[in-house]
C-alpha positions in Angstrom: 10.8 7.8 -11.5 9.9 4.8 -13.9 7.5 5.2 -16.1 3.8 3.6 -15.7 3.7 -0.1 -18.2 0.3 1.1 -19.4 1.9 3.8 -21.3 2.7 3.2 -25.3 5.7 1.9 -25.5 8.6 3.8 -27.2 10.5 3.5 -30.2 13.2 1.4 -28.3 16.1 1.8 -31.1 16.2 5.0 -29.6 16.6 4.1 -26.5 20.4 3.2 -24.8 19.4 2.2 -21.4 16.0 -0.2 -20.5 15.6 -1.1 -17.3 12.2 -4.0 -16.9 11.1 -4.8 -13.2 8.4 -6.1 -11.9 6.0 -9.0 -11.2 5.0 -9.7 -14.3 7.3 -12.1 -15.5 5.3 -12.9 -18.5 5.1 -9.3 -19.6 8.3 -8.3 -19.1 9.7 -11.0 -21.2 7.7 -10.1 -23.8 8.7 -6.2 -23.8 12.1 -7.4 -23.6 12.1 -9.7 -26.9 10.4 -6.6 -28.1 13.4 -4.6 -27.1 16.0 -7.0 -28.4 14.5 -7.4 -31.5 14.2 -3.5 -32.4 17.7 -3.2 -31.1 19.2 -6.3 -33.5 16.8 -5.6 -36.6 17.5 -2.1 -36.9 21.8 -2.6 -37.1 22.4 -3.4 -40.3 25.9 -4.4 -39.1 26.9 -7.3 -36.9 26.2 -6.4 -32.9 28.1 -8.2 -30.4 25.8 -9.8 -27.9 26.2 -10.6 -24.2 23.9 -12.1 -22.0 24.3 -12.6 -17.9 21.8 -14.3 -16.1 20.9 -12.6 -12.9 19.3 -15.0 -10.7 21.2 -15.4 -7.3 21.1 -17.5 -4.1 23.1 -15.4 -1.9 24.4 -12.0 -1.8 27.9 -13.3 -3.0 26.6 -14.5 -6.2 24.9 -11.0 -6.2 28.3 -9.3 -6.2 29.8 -11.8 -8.7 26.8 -11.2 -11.3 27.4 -7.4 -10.6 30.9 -7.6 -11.4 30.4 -9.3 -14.0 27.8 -6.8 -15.6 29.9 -4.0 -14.7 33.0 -5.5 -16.3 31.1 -6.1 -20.1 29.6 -2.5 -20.2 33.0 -1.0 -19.4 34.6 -3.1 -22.0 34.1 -1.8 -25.7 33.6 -4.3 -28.8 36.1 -5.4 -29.9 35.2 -7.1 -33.3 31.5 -5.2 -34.2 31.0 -1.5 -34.4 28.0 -2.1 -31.4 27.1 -4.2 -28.5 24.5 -5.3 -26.5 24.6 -6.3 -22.8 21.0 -8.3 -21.5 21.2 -8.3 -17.5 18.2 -10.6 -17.0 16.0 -11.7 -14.5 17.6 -10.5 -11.7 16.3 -11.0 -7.8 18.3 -8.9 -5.8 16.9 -5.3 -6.0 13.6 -6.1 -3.6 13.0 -6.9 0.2 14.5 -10.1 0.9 17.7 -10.6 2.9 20.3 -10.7 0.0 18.6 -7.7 -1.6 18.7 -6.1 1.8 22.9 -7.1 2.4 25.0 -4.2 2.5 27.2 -5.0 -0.4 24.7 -5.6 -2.9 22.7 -2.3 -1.9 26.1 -0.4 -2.4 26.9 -2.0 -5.5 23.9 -1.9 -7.2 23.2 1.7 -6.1 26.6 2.5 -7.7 25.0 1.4 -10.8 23.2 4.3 -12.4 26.4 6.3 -12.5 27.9 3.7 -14.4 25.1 4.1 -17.0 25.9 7.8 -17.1 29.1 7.7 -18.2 28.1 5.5 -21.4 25.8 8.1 -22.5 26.2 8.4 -26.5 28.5 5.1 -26.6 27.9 2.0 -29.1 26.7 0.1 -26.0 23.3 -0.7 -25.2 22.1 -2.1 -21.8 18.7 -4.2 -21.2 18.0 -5.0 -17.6 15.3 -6.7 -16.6 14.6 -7.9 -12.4 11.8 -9.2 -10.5 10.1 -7.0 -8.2 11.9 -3.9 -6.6 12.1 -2.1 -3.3 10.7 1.2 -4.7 11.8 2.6 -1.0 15.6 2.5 -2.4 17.3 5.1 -3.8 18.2 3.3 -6.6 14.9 2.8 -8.1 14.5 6.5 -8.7 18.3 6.6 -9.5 17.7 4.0 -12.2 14.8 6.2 -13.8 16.6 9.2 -14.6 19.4 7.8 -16.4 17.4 4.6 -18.1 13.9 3.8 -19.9 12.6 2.0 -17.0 8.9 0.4 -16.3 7.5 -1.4 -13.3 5.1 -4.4 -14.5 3.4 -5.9 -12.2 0.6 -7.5 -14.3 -3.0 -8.1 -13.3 -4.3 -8.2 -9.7 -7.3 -10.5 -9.5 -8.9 -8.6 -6.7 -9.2 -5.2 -8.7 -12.1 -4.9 -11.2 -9.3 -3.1 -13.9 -7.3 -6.3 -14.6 -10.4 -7.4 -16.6 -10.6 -4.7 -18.7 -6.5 -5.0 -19.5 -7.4 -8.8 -19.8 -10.0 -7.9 -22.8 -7.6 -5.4 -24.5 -4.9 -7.8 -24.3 -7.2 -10.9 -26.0 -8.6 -8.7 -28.5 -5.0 -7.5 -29.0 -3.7 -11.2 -29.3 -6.2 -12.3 -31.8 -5.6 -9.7 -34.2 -1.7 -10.6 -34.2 -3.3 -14.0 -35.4 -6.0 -12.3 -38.0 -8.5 -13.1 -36.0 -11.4 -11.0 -34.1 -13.3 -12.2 -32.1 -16.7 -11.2 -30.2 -17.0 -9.0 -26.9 -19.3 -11.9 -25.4 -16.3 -14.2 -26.2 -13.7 -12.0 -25.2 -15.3 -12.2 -21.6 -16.0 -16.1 -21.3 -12.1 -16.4 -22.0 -11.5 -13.5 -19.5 -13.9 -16.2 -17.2 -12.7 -18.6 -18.6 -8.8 -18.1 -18.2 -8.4 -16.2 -15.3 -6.0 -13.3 -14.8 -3.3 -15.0 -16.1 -1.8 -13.6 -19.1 0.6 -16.1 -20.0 -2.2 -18.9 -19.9 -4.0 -16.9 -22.2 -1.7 -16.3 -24.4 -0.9 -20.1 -24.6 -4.7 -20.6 -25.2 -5.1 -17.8 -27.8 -2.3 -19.7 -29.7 -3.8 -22.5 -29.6 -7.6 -21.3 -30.0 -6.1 -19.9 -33.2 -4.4 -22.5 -34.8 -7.8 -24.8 -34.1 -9.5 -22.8 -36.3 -7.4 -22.1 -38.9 -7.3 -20.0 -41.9 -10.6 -20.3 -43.1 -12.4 -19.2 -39.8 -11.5 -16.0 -39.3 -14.2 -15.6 -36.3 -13.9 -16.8 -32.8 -16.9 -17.4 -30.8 -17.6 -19.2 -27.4 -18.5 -22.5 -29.1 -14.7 -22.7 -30.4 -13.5 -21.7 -27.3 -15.4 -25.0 -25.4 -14.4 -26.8 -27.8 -10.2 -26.3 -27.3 -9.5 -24.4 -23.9 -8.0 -26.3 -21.3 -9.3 -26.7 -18.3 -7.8 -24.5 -15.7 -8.9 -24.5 -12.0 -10.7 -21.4 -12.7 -12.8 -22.9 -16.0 -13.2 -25.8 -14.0 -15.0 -24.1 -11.6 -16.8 -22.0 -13.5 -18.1 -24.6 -15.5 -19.9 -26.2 -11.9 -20.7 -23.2 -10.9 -22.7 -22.6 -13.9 -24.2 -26.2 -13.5 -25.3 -25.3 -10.4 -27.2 -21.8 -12.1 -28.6 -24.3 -14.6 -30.0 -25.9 -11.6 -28.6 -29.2 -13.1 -28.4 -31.8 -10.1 -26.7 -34.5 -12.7 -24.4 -32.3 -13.7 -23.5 -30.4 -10.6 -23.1 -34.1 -8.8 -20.7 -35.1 -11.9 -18.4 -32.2 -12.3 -18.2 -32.1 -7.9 -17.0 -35.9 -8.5 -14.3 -34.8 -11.0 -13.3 -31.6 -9.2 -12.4 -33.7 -5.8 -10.7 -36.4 -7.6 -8.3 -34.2 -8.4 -7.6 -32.5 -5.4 -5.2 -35.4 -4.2 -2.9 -34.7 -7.3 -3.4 -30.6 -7.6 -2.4 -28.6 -4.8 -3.8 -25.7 -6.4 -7.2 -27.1 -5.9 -9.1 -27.0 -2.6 -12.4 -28.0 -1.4 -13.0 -24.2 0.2 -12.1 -23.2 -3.7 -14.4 -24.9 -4.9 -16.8 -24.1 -2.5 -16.1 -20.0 -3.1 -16.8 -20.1 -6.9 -20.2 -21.5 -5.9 -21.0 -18.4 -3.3 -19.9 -16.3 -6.1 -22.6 -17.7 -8.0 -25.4 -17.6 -5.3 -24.2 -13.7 -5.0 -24.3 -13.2 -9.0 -27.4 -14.7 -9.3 -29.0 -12.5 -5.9 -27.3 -9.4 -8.0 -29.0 -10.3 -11.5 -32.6 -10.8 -9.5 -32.3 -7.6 -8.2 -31.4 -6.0 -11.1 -34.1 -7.5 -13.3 -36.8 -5.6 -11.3 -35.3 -2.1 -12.2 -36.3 -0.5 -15.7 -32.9 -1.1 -17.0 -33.3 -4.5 -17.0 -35.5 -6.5 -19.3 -35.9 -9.9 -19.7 -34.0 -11.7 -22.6 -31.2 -8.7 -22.8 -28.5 -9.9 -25.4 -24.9 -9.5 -23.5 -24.5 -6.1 -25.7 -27.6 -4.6 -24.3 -27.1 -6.4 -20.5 -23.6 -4.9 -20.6 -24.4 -1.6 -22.0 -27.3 -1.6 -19.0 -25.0 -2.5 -16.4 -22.2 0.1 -17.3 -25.1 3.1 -17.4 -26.5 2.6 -14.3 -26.7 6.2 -12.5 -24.2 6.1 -9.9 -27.6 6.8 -7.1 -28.6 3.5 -7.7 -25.0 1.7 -6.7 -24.1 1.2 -3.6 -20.6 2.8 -2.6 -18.8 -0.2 -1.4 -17.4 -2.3 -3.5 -18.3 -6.3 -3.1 -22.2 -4.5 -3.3 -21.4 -2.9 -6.6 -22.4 -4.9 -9.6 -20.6 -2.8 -11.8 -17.2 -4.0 -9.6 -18.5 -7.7 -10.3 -17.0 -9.6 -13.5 -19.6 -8.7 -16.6 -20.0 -12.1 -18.0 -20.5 -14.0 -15.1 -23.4 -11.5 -14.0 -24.7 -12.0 -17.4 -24.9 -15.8 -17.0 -26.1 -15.6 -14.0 -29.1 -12.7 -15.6 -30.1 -15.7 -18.0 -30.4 -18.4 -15.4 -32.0 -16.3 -12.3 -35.6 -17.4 -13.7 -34.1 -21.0 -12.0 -35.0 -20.5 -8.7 -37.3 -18.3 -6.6 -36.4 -15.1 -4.2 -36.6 -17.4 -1.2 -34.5 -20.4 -3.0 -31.7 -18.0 -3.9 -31.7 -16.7 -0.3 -31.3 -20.0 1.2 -28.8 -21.0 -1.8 -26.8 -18.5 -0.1 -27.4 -19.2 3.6 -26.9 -23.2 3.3 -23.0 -22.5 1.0 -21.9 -20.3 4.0 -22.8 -22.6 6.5 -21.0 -25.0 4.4 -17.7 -22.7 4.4 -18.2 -23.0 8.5 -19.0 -26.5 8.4 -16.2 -27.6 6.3 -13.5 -26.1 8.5 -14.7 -27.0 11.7 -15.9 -30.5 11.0 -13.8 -33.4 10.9 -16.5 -35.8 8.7 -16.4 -36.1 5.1 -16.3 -32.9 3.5 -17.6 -34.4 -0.1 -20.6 -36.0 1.4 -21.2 -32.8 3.4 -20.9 -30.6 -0.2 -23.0 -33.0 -1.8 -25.7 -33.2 0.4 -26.2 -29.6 1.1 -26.0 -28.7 -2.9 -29.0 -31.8 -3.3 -30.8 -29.9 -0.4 -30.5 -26.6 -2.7 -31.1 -27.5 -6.2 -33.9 -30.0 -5.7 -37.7 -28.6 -5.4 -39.2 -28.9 -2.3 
């Protein structure tokens, strides 16, 4: 059976088979440059070098890139005393219908026995694919003869994918000398989104911004350079909102719905979700100020430190009630700005947003005017 991608990684020179699947497409790109690059560094001779691109339309393309495959392992270098074959990206072991076609499940299920037979040969094989049909014989086949890993990256709705997210920023910074704060690792991890391609593109970039003689990243450099994804976008009203900033709320809900005619990734009801999450985060932080973990003006080290100790009594056991299963800097935020309203405001905060959600799907009037409105009747004093 593959192996798990949060295990180390192995020395891959001594690997002859790698097989990469997954939905991680960022991830497994990286691991395989990581393969090929242990593979070509460590031969001090020439290697011969073949590369087959694996993405397919129909199943008869599948059976031609399969031939193809099948025909450069079974032929020896001719010129180099090694060779390397890279099967890559291929989207024909899943569910869909050319995955599921006869032919290709026979051909590729004849694989593995392929492999066997170069065991101890100068060839080695990288395969990497898109997500696989775990159901098929081939994907337990494939583990017993090759290195293989199922990466499927971070899943937004699970509470874990922030804590890889943190590992992998801290991770990414050091490549670049830099370290960089636990309160700053989280506003990026806010800020960003589970996305670790985009945050590897911003780390980059974050990096080169400050240069060699700022070895430190904080928040404020992070402001200053990160783009503005539809999460940070977001966040940033929602935190407005928090604030209790009418000016500012009103100005950034202009420039989120201006661009809703050109991103299709944007959506009123998105917009309108990051500010319940707020109203919910800053119910969560009120309550948790009146326990005796929770003193006023807590840095994030000492809120965070609080919030991970709780006894397990005091949580509730489902989920979307469970501070601890809500994102760390957000609640935080939310901790510093709960003094802005009162109980009662916060409770109708959250009342007027949902009827909001039902208003905006089942009215046909003018659903900025109708946000707008309703987040005036919240934020200003009666």
């Amino acid at each position: 059976m593959p192996n798990s991608a949060k295990k180390k990684s192995p020395e891959w020179n001594n690997l002859q088979f790698v097989f990469l699947c997954g939905e991680d497409e960022f991830g497994i790109e990286r691991k395989a440059l990581d393969v090929l690059g242990q593979w070509e560094f460590t031969n001090e001779d020439d290697v011969e070098f073949t590369t087959i691109d694996g993405r397919v339309s129909n199943a008869s393309e599948a059976r031609e890139k399969l031939s193809k495959f099948l025909l450069e392992i079974q032929t020896l270098p001719f010129f180099t005393p090694s060779k390397i074959v890279f099967l890559k990206k291929t989207n024909f072991l899943g569910e869909d219908r050319t995955s599921s076609s006869k032919d290709v499940s026979d051909f590729v299920g004849g694989i593995p026995e392929e492999l066997k037979k170069l065991k101890g040969s100068n060839i080695k094989i990288l395969w990497t694919s898109g997500k696989v049909d775990k159901r098929k014989s081939f994907y337990k086949a494939i583990g017993k003869v090759a290195h293989a890993e199922s990466i499927d990256g971070w899943n937004s709705r699970s509470r874990n994918w922030q804590n890889e997210a943190r590992r992998f920023i801290k991770n990414e910074f050091n490549l670049h000398k830099k370290s960089i704060s636990p309160k700053a690792i989280d506003f990026l991890v806010e800020f960003g989104g589970a996305n670790p391609r985009q945050l590897c593109q911003e780390i980059e970039k974050i990096s080169l911004y400050a240069g060699d003689e700022n070895p430190d990243i904080d928040i404020k450099t992070i402001r200053k350079v990160a783009i503005r994804t539809k999460e940070a976008e977001a966040f940033v009203l929602a935190e407005a909102l928090g604030n209790r900033d009418l000016k500012s709320v009103l100005h950034l809900l202009d420039k989120e719905i201006a661009t809703l005619s050109t991103n299709k990734s944007k959506s009123i009801i998105a917009i309108l979700y990051s500010l319940i999450s707020k109203a919910r985060a800053l119910l969560f932080s009120e309550a948790l100020i009146k326990t005796p973990f929770f003193r006023p003006g807590l840095s994030y080290s000492g809120f965070k430190s609080a919030l991970d100790s709780m006894p397990e009594a005091m949580l509730s056991p489902e989920a979307k009630y469970n501070p601890q299963n809500m994102p760390a800097y957000g609640l935080y935020l939310a901790y510093q700005q709960v003094g802005n309203y009162t109980n009662m405001e916060l409770k109708q905060m959250l009342k007027v947003l949902l009827e909001t959600n039902i208003q905006l799907v089942t009215s046909s009037g003018d659903s900025l005017i109708l946000l707008q409105n309703n987040l005036i009747k919240i934020i200003n004093r009666s």
